[in-house]
N, C-alpha and C positions, 0 to 999 in steps of 0.2 A: 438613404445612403446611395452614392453616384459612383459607379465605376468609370473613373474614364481613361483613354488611351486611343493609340493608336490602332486602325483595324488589321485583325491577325492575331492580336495578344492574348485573343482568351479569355473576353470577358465575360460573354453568354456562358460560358462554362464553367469557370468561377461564381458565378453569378448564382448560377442552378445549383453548385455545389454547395455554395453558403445557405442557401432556401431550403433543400433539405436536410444539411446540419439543424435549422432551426427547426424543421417541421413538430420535431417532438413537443418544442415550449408552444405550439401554437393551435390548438386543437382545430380550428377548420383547417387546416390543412396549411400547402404551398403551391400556388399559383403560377405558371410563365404564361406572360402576356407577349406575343412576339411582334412589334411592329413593323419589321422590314418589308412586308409587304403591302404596309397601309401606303397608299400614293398620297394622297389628299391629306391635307393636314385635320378636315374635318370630319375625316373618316378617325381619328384617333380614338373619341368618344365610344362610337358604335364596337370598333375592336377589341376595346377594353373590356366595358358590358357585355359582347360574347363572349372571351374567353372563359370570365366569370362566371359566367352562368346566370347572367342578371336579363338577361332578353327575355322580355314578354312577348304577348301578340303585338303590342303595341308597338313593339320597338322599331321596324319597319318604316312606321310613320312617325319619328320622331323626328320635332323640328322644333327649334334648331337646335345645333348640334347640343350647345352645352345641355341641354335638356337628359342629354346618355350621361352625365356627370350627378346629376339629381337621382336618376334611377339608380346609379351603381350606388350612391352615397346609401340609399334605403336599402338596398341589397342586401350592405356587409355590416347595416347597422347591426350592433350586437356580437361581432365576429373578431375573432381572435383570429389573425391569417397573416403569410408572408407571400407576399405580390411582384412579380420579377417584369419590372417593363423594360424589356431587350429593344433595343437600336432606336434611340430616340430620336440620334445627331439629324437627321433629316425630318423631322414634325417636332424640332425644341420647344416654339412655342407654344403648342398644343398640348404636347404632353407633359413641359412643368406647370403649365396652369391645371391641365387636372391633377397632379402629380400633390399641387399646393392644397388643392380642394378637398381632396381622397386625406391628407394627413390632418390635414386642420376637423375634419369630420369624422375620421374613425379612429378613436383612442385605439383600439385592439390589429391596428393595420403596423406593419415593420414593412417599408417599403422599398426594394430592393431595384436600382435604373441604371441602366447601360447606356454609354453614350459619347462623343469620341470629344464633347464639350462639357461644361457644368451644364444640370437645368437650374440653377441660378435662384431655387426658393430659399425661403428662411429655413431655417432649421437643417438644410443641406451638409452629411456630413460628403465631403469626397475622398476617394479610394484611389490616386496615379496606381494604371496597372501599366507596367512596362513587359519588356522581354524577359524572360527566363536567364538564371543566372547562368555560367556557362555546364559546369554538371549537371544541371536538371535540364538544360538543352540536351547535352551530348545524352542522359539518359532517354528522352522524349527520340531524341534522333533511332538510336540503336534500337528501341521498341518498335516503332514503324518500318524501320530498315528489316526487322525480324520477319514482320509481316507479310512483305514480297521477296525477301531473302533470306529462310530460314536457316539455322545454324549461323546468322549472321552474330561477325564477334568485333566489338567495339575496342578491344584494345591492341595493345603494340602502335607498329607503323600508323593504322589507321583510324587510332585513336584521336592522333597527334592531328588528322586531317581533319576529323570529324570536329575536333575542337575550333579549328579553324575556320571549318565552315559556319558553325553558329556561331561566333562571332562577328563574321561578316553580316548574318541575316541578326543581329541582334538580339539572337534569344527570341524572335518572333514564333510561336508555338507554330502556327500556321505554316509559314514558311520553312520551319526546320522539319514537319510532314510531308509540304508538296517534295522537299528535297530529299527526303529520305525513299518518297513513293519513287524517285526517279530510278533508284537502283534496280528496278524491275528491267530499265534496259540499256544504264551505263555504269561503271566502273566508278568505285568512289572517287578515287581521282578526275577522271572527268567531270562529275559534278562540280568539284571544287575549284577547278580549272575554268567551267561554264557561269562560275556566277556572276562574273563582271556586267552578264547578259542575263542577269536572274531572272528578267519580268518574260522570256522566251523560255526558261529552263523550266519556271516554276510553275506548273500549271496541270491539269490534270485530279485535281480534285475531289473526292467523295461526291459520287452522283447526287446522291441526297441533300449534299449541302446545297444553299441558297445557291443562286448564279454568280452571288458577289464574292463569294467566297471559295469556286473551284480552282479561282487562280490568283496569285499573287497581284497581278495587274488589276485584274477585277476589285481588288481589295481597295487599292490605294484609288483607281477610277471613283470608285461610291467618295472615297472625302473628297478630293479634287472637285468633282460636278456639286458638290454643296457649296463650295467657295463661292464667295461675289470676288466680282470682277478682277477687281484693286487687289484683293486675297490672292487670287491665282496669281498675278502677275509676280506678287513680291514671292511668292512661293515658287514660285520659276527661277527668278532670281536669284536668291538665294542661293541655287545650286553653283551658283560663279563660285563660291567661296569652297575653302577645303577644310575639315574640320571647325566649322565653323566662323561667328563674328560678334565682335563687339558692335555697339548700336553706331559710333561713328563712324562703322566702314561701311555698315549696311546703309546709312543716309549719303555718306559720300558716294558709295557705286551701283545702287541701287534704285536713287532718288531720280523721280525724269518729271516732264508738265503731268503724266499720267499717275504714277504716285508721286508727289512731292515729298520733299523731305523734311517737310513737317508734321506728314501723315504718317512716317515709317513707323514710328513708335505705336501707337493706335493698333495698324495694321498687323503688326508683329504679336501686339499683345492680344489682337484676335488670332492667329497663327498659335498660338501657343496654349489658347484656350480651349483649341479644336485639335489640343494632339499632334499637330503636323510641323511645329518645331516645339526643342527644350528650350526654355527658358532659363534665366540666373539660377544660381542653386543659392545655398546657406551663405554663400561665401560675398565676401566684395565686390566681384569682377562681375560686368553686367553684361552675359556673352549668351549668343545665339547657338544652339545648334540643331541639327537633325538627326535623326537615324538612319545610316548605311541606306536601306532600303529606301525609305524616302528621298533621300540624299540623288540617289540612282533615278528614279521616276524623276525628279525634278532637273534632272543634269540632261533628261530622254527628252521632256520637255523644253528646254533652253535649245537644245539642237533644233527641236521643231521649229521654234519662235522664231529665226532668223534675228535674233537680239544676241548669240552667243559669241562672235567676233564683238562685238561692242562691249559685251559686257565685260572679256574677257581683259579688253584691252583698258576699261577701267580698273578694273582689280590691279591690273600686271602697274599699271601710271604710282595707281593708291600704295602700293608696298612697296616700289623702287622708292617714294617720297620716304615709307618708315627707314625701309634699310638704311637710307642717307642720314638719316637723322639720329640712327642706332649709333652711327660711327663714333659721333661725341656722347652719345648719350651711354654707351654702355660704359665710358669712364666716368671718374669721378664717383661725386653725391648720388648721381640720377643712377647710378648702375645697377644698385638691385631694382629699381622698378624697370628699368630696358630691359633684364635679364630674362624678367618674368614674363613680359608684354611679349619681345623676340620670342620665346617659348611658346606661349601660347597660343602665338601665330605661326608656329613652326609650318604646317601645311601649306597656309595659304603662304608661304613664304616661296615654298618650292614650287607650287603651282604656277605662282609669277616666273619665277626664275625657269620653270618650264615651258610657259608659254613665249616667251622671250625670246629662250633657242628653238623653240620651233617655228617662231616669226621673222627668225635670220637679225635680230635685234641685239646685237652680239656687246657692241657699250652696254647696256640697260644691263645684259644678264651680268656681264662683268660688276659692272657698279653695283650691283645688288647680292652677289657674292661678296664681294670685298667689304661692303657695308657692313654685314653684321658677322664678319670674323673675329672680331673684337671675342667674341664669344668665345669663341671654340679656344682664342686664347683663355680666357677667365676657366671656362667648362671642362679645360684638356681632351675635348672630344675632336682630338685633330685627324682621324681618320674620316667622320663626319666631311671636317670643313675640306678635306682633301678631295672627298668627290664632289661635293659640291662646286668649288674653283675648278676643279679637274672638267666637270661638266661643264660648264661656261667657257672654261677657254676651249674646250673643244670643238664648239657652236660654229656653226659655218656661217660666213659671211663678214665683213670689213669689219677692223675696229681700231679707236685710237691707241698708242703706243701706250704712252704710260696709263690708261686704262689695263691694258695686256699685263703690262708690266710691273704696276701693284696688285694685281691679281694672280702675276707669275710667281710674284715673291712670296704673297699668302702661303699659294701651294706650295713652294717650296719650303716653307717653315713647316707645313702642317704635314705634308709627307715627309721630312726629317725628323718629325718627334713623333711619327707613329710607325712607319714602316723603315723608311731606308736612310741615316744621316749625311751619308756621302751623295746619297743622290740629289738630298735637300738642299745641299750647298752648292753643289750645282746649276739646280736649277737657282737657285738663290741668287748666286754670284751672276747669273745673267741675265734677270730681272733689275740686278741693283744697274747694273752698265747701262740697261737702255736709259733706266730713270736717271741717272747722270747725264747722259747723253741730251736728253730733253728739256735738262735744268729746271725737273721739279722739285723744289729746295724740301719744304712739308711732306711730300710722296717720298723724296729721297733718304729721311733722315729717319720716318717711320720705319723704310724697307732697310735699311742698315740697322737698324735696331733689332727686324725677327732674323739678318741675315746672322748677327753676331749669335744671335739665341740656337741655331743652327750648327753655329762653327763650335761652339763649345759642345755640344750634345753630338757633334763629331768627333771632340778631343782635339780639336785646332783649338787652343786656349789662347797663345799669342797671337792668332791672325785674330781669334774675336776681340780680344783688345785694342786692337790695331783699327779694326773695322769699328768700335763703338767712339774710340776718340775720336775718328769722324764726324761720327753723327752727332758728338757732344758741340762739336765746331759749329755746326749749324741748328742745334734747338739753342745754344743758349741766347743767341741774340733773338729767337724767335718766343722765348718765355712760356713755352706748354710747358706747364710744371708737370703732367700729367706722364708726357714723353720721357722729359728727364727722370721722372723720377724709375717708371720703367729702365731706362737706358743704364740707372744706379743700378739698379737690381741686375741687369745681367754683368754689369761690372764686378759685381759680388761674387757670384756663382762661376765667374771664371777665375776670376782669383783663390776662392777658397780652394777650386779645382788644383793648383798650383800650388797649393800649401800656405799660402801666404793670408795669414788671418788677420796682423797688424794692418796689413795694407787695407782689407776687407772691412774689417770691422767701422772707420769714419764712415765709408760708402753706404754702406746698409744703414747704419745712420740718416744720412744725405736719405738715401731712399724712402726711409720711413719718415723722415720731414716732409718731403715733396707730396708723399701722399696724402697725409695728413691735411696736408693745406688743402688740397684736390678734395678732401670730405670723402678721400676711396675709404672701400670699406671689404671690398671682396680683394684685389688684387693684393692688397696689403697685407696680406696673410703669407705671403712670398718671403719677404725679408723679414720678418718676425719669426718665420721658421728657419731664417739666415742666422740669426744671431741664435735661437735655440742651437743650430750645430754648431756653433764656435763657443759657444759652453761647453759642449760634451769633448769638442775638438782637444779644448784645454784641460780637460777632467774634470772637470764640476759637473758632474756625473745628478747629484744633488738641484743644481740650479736647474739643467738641463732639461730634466725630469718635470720641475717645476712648470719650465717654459712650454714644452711640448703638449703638459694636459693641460694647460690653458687654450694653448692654440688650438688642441682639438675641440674644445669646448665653441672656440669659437668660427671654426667652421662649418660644426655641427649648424650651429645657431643659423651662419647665414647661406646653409648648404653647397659647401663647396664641392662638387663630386670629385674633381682632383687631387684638391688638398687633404678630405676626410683621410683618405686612403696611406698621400705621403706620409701625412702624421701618424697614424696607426704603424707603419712599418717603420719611423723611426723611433717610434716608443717603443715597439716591439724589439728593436737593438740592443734600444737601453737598458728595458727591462732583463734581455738574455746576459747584458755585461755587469749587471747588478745578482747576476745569479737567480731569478724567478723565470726560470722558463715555462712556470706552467701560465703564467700572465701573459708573457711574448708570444706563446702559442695562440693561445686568445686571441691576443692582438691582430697576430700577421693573419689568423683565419677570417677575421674578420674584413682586413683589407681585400686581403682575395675577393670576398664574395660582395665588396660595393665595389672593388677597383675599375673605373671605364677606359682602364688601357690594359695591354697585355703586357707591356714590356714592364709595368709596376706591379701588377699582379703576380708576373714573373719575378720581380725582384723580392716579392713578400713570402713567394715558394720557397726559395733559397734560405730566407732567414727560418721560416720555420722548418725547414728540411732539417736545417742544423740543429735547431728546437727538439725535434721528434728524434735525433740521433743524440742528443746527449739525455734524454728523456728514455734510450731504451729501444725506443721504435723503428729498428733500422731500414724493414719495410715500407714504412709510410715515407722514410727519411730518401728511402733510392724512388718509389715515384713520384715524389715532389721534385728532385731535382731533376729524373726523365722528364717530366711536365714543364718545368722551366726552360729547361735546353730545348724545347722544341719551341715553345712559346719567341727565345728568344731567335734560333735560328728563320722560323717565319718572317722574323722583323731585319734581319738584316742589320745586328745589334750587335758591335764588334765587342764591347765589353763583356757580354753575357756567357757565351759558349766557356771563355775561362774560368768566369765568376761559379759557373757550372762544373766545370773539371776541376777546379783548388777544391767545390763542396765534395764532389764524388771521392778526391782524393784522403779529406778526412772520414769520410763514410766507410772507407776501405780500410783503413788504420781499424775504426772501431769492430769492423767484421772480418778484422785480420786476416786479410786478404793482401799481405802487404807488396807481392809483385801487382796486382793490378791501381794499389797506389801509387805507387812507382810512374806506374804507366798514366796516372790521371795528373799527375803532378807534373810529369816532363809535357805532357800534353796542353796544360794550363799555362807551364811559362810559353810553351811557343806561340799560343793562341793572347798570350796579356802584351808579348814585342811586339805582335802585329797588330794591334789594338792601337799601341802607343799612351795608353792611360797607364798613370803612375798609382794608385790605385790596385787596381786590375793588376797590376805587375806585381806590388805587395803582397795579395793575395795568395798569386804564384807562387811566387818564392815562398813564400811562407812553408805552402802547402809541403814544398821542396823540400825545405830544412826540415818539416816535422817527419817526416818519408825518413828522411836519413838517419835522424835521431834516435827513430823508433827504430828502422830496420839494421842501424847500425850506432849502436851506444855506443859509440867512441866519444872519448874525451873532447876530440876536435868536434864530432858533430854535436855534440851538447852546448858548448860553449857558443858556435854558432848559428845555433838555434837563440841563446840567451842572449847572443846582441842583437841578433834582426827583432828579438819581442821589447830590445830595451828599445832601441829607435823605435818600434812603431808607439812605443809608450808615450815617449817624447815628440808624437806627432812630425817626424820626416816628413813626413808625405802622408796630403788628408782630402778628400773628394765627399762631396756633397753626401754621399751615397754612403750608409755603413760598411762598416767592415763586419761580416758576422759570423767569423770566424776568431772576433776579441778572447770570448771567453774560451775557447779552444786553445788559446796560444799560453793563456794566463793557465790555463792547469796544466799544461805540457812541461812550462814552463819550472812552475813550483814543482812537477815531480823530479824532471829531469835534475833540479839542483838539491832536492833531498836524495835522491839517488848517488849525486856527486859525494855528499857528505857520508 
């Protein structure tokens, strides 16, 4: 059996520790044979034999070497033993040929090899020993931290650090000791702040230990100086990349007359034989990478090599060509495989687009921003794509206009639907002007499309309508079914905005054709969950229901992180307007805790606020809505703050408290006028009428309390977004008219 890994992991001690678990089944005993210090590869023979105890007078004059393999074989003939050959990676050859010789020759031998490669015999079982997972790091950490800082305590604040730390050093046993020895005379914080520079930090070591092993640098030197030539080189290389590589990027930016790139594969698959990169796992995707730690030594040697602007500037060429190509490719048929590719190159993604702004390459970063936004639309991770854009246009130095300007509109979409909508339309609206201005028909008709996506998620319904007939002016003689069908979709969702669900409903049709044809399969979950609301919109409460655990089903399937979440909170509606609120709690808790936006998360509070208030829970019911209104106030989210006061205002009813219902009720209609959503206004008033009814049973306040519940019955006025205060109005409602009688 072969232990192998990388050096720091732990294997000699492992290694030992497995030998005397066995010692009891083995009555001569257990063995370590330490080779680190044998130089010569035919010193391995003689080393073995002394450790063992097999040296005669003779042995002295033993020639040649293999000869110490004969004597050890007569030695242990007859012998039941467990035999520990420590650090082979430098005398491989030496020590799997005796390694072959010792097993094939002593039935009673279990033989136990450290080594940072295979030694490649038959019968070879191997053992990957990597890093410590991260609590048995942080535990390793806190024990050695004990040692030079007694009363040292691992938890609270500096727990949180300490997890950080081994993380960064990978669970490397060795390195999460030299970092813990460090506290003898810095601040844990500072170490954690020092590791970008760990091969200076980490050092200082167990006198006793080998030389190789008092510092982390020492550590990774020992494999390095094994490498042949070609090895080193591709192993420098390497470090260009962030998070790793697929084998195409490592032949395109890696490959020179000195490795070719017909050698990369070879080279790599020795790279990975010897520990010093991961190789593919179980899975399909055929990807590179390293460990932090190595990652770092290899990124120290690229600086050395005077190859690190070139290589750099290959990387930066190779991902502006993906980003370019992501742009088509994340729509349509190809989009879940882009989705996954873009993902998994997320790093190296940024690393381009940061070396770019620090090359004054300000097109490049632009284009490579705007490339793979496509995403952040599919992903809803528009705070993401907002610094991202936000960093490139920031970048100093010249750039083309509608470069600027499809990258201004980006941001402007994506800082609209994460933080501010009014500022989005702003910047929106003056991104789309330059690109008018420059008469770019394709750039124009895309950036009218997220500006319209924008103006409605401000509550401008008619200017987005206004804004998207444009854009439909100029795709349809241009035939992107992909655009259109998009440009359908936000047609839908401003109209349903508006009440208007006859108009709605062909569109989202239209929508769901165009994609189809396109082979979408992710975006298209957009107007499928259109037509599920215009079920429920109409009462078919029944079909509704239907549509929506389908649709979650089939997000689930192709991992929407956006839509998993919308669907969950509008089943969770349903569910509360069907009367099982212990489902819809379920439900909205579960949105909260996948949802990757706040302003949805915040919407999923609200609904189970209401949930945990007619449920009883009026405590959980007021901090869930505290938690929303702050959630939403961060965002600059005109809807929310009322959608927040109409809940507090029924929470107040239930805790009869009715002047400070009063007071959440006048507070929500003023905050739903200045919103301007019709919606958000219902809500209000709602909240208003129930305030009155309850505080004051007048025949007048009953009555209109029971026509504002017949109109919203009748769907007056209906937005994208629940109302989840239905089942609130419905039992108010029914009491207020058995009271009348």
């Amino acid at each position: 059996m072969t232990l192998t890994g990388p050096g720091g992991t732990g294997k000699t001690r492992l290694a030992v520790e497995a030998a005397a678990a066995l010692r009891a089944e083995y009555p001569d005993g257990a063995w370590l044979v330490e080779l680190a210090s044998v130089a010569e590869p035919d010193g391995v023979g003689p080393a073995v034999a002394g450790a063992l105890g097999a040296v005669g007078s003779a042995l002295g004059g033993l020639r040649p070497a293999g000869s110490a393999g004969k004597l050890i074989v007569r030695h242990l003939a007859g012998r039941c033993l467990v035999v520990v050959l420590d650090n082979c990676e430098h005398v491989i050859a030496e020590a799997a040929a005796l390694a072959d010789t010792l097993a094939g020759a002593v039935p009673g031998l279990r033989l136990i090899a450290t080594s940072r490669e295979a030694l490649g015999v038959p019968g070879e079982v191997l053992v990957p020993v990597g890093g410590l997972a991260v609590p048995a790091a942080v535990e390793l950490f806190a024990d050695r931290a004990r040692a030079v800082q007694p009363g040292f305590l691992a938890d609270g604040p500096a727990g949180d650090v300490i997890e950080d730390i081994c993380r960064r050093l990978d669970g490397l046993p060795l390195a999460v000791e030299l970092a813990a020895a460090r506290l003898r005379a810095l601040p844990l914080a500072t170490v954690a702040e020092r590791l970008d520079d760990r091969f200076r930090l980490l050092t200082g070591g167990a006198r006793t230990a080998l030389p190789r092993q008092q510092t982390l640098r020492a550590v990774v030197d020992w494999s390095y100086d094994l490498l042949f030539e070609d090895e080193r080189r591709l192993f420098v290389r390497l470090a260009t990349f962030t998070g790793g590589c697929d084998l195409a990027a490592a032949e395109a930016i890696c490959a020179d007359d000195q490795v070719p790139a017909g050698e990369i594969l070879d080279v790599l698959s020795r790279l990975v034989d010897k520990s010093l990169v991961t190789g593919p796992g179980t899975g399909g995707e055929v990807r590179f990478s390293q460990l932090q730690t190595l990652w770092q030594y290899g990124r120290d040697r690229l600086g050395e090599s005077g190859e690190a602007d070139v290589m750099r500037a290959r990387h930066g060429a190779y991902y502006l060509q993906m980003a370019t190509e992501a742009h088509e490719g994340l729509r349509g048929a190809t989009g879940p495989v882009w989705r996954d590719r873009i993902t998994s190159e997320w790093g190296n993604l940024r690393a381009a687009l940061d070396w770019f702004i620090a090359a004054g390459d300000v097109d490049a970063a632009l284009s490579l921003a705007s490339g793979i936004a496509w995403l952040w639309f599919i992903n809803g991770d528009f705070a993401e794509g907002a610094r991202w854009l936000g960093d490139a246009l920031g970048a100093d130095g010249a750039r083309r206009a509608e470069l600027e300007a499809t990258a201004r509109v980006w941001h402007g979409y994506c800082v609209g639907m994460s933080a501010s909508p009014a500022a989005g339309v702003v910047e929106s609206e003056e991104a789309v002007a330059v690109l008018r201005a420059v008469g770019s028909g394709a750039r124009l008709a895309e950036a009218l499309v997220l500006y319209a996506a924008v103006l409605g998620w401000a509550l401008e319904f008619g200017r987005a309508l206004e804004v998207l007939g444009e854009a439909r002016d100029l795709l349809e003689p241009s035939g992107d079914g992909w655009i259109l069908a998009t440009h359908d979709l936000m047609v839908v969702w401003n109209l349903l905005s508006l009440g208007r669900l006859e108009d709605a409903e062909p569109v989202v049709r239209s929508s769901l054709e165009r994609f189809d044809a396109e082979g979408e399969v992710l975006v298209v979950v957009s107007p499928l969950h259109a037509l599920a609301s215009i079920a429920e919109a109409r009462g078919d409460l029944d079909a509704a229901s239907a549509a929506y655990e389908d649709l979650l089903k089939r997000c689930r399937a192709t991992r929407q992180r956006i839509h998993v979440p919308l669907c969950l909170v509008a089943l969770g509606a349903l569910r509360a307007r069907q009367g099982d609120d212990a489902v819809a709690d379920r439900l909205y808790e579960e949105a909260i805790g996948c949802s990757p936006s706040s302003w949805l998360s915040a919407d999923a509070m609200v609904g189970q606020a209401a949930v945990a208030r007619r449920l009883g829970d009026l405590a959980r019911a007021r901090t869930l809505l505290d938690a929303a209104g702050s959630r939403y106030r961060q965002l600059d989210f005109p809807v929310g703050p009322p959608t927040v006061l109409a809940g507090l205002a029924w929470w107040a009813l239930a805790a009869g408290r009715l002047g400070d219902a009063t007071v959440f009720a006048a507070d929500a209609v003023e905050g739903a006028s200045a919103s301007g959503d019709r919606a958000t206004q219902l809500l209000a008033d709602t909240a208003v009428a129930a305030v009155k009814a309850v505080a004051e049973p007048t025949r007048h306040n009953a009555d209109a309390f029971a026509a504002l519940a017949q109109r919203r019955a009748q769907g007056v006025a209906y937005r994208s977004r629940s109302l989840t205060d239905d089942p609130d109005v419905a039992a108010l409602a029914a009491r207020l008219a058995l009271s009348a009688h």
